[in-house]
Structures are given as structure tokens and as C-alpha cells.
N, CA and C atoms as a LAMMPS dump frame, in Angstrom:
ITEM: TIMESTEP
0
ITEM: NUMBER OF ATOMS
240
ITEM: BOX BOUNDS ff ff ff
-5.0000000000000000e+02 5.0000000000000000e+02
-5.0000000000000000e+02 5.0000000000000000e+02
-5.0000000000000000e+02 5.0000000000000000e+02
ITEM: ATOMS id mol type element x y z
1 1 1 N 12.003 43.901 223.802
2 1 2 C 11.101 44.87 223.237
3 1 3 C 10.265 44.287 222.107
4 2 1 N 10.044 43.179 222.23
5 2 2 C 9.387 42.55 220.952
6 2 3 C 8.072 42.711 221.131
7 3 1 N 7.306 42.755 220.298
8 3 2 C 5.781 42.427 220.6
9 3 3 C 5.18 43.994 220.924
10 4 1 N 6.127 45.023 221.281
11 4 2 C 5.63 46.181 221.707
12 4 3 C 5.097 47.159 220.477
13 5 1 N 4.073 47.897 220.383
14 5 2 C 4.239 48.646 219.478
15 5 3 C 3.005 49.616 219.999
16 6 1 N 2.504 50.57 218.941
17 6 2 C 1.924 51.641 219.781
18 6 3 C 0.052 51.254 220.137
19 7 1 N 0.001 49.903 218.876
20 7 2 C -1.604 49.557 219.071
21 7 3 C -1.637 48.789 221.029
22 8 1 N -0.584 48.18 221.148
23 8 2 C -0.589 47.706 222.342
24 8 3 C -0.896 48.93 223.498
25 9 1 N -0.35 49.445 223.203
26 9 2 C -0.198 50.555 224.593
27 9 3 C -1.481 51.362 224.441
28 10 1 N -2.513 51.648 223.444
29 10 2 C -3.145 52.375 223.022
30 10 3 C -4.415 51.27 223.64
31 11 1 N -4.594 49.944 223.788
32 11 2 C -5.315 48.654 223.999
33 11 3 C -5.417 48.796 225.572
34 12 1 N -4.168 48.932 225.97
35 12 2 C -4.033 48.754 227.655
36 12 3 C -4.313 50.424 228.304
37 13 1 N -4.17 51.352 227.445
38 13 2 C -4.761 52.422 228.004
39 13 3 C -6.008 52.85 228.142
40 14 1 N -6.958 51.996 227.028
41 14 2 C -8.305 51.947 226.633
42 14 3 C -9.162 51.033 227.777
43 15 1 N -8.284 50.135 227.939
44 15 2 C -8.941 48.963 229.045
45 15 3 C -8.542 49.56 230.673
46 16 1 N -7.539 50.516 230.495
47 16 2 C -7.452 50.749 231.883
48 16 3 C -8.271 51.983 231.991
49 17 1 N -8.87 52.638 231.04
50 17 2 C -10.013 53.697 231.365
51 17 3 C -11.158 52.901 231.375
52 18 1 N -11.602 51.944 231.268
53 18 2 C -12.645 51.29 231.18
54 18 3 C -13.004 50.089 232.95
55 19 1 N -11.448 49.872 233.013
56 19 2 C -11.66 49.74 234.042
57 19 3 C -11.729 50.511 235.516
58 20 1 N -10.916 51.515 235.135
59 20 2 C -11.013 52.61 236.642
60 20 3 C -12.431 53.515 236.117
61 21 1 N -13.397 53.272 235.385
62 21 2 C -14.324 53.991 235.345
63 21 3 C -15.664 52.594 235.768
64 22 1 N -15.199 51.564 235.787
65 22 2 C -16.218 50.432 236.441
66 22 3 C -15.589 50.716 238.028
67 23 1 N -14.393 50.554 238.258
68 23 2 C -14.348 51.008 239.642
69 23 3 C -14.831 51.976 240.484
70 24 1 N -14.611 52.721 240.014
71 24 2 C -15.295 54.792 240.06
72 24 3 C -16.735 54.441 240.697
73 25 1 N -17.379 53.367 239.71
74 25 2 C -19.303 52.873 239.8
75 25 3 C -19.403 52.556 240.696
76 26 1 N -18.298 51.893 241.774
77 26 2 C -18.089 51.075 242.665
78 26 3 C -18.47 51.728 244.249
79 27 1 N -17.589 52.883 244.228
80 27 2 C -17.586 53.756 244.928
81 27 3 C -18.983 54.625 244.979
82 28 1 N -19.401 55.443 246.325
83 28 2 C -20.345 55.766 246.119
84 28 3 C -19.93 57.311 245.212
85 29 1 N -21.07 57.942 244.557
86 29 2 C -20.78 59.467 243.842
87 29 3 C -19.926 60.842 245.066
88 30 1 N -19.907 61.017 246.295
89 30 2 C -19.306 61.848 247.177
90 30 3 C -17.832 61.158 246.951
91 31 1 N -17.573 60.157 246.685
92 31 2 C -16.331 59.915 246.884
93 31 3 C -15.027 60.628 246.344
94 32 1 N -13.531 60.859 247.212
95 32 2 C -12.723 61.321 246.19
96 32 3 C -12.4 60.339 244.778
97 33 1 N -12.336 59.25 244.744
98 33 2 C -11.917 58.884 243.57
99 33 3 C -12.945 59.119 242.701
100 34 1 N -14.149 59.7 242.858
101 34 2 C -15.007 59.526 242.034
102 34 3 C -15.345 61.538 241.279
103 35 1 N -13.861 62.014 241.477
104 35 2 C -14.262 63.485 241.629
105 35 3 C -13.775 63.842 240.19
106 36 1 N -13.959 64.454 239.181
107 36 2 C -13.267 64.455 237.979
108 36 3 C -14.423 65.804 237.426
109 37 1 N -14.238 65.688 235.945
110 37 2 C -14.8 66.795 234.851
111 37 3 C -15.252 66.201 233.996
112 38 1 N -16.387 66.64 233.152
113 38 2 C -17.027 66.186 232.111
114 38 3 C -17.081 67.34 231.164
115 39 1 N -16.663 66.825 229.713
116 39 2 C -16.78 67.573 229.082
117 39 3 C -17.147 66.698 227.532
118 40 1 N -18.197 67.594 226.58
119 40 2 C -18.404 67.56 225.448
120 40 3 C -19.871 68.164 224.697
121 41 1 N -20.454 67.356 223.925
122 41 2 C -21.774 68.138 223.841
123 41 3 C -22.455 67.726 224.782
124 42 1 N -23.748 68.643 225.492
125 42 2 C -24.629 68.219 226.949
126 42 3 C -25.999 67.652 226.149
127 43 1 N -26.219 68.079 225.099
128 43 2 C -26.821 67.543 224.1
129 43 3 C -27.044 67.178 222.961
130 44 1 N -27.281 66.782 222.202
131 44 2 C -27.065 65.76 220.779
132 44 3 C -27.008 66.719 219.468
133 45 1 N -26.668 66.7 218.253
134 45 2 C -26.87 67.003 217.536
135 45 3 C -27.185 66.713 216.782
136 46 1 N -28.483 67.548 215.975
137 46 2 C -29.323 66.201 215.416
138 46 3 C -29.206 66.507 213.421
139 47 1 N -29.053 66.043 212.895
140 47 2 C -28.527 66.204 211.404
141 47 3 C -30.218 65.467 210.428
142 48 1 N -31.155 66.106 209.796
143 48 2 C -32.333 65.472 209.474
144 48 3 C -32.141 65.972 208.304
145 49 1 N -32.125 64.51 207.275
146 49 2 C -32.325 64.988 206.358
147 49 3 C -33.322 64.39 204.997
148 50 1 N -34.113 64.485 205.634
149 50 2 C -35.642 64.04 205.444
150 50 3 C -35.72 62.071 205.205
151 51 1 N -34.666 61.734 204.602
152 51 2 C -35.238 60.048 204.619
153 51 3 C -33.788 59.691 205.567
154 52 1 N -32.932 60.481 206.171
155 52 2 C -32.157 59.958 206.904
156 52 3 C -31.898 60.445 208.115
157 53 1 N -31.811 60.186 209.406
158 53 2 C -31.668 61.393 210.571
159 53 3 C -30.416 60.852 211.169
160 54 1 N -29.747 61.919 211.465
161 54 2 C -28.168 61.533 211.938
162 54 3 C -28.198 62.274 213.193
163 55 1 N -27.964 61.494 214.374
164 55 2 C -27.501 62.042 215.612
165 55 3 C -26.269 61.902 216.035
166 56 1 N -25.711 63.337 216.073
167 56 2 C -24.23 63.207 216.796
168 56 3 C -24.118 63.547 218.516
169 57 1 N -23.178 62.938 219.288
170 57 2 C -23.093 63.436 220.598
171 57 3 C -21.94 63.028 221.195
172 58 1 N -21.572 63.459 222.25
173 58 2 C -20.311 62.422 222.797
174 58 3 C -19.843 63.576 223.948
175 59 1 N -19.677 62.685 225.335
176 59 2 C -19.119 63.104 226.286
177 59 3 C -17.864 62.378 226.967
178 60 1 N -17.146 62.76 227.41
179 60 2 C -16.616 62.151 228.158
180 60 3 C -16.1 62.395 229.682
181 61 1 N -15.975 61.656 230.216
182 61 2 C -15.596 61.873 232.139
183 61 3 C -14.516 61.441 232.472
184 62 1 N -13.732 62.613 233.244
185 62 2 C -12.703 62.003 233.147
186 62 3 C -12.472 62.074 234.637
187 63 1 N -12.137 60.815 235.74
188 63 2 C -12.266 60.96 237.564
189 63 3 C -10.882 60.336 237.042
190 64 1 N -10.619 60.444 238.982
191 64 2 C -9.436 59.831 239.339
192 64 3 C -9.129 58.919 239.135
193 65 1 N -10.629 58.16 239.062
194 65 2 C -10.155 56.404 238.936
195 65 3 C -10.018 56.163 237.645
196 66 1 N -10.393 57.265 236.351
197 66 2 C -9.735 56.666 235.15
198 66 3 C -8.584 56.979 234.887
199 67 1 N -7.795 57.928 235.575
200 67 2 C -6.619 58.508 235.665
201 67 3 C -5.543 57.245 236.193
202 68 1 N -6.078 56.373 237.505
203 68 2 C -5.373 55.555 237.88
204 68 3 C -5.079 54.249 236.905
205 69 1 N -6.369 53.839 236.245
206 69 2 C -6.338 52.823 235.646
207 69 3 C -5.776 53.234 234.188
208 70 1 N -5.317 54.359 233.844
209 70 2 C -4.735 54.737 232.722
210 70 3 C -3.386 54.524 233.185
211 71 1 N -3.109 55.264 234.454
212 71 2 C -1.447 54.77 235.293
213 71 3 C -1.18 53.289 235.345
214 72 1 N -2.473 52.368 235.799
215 72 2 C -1.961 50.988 235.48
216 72 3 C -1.435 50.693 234.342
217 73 1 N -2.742 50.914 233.497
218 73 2 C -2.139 49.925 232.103
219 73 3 C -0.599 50.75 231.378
220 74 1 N -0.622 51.968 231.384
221 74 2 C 1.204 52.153 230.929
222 74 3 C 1.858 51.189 231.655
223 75 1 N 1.839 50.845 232.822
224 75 2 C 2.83 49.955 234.005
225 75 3 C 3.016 48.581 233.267
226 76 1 N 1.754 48.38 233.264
227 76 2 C 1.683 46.92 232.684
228 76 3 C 2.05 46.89 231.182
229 77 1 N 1.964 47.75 230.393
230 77 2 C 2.911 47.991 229.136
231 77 3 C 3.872 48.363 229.351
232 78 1 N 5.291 48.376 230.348
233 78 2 C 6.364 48.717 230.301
234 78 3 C 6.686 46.994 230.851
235 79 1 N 5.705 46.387 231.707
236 79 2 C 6.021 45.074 231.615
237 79 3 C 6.252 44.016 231.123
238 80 1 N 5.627 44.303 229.654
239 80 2 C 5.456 43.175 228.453
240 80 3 C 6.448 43.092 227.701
């Protein structure tokens, strides 16, 4: 159990949404792995305040294939 701790698992869960969402790209859009929900703001929020302008926004998607590649990387963190 050495070497394990929670930044690791938090690293390999980050990279395995990153990668089942390059896979997802892979596939054409009808596909099942490519079937999921999006949720957050649909548009920006914009914060002006005359010599500074602040835009906030953020969505995220969540398909099967980031679901899987989130299932990888725990796997591969129970391996290390």
C-alpha cells in the first residue's frame, strides 16, 4: 500500500475521464457509448466591472465512455 494516497486516485480518475471522453470523439454522435447528460450553465456569466470583465461558465458531459474510463483508472489504482 505504499505510494497510495488520495491525490493518486483523484490523477487516475481525472485521466480516465479525459480519456473515455477522447474515445466517446471516436465514435460517431448516434452511438451508445456516446449517450450521456450535460449539465451546467448553457451560457456564460458575465461579471463587468468597468476596467475588468470576468466571465464565468462551465459545463460538463458526462457519456458512458467517461463512466468507463473512470471504471478503468480506479482498476488501475487498486493495481499500484
Amino acid at each position: 500500500m505504499k505510494g497510495k494516497n488520495r491525490w493518486t486516485l483523484f490523477l487516475l480518475i481525472l485521466a480516465g475521464l479525459v480519456l473515455g471522453g477522447l474515445i466517446g470523439n471516436v465514435f460517431p454522435a448516434d452511438n451508445w457509448i456516446n449517450y450521456g447528460q450535460t449539465f451546467g450553465l448553457s451560457s456564460p456569466v458575465v461579471l463587468d466591472l468597468g476596467i475588468l470583465c470576468l466571465t464565468f461558465g462551465m459545463t460538463i458531459k458526462i457519456t458512458v465512455a467517461s463512466l468507463i474510463g473512470i471504471a478503468i483508472g480506479i482498476v488501475v489504482y487498486r493495481f499500484l
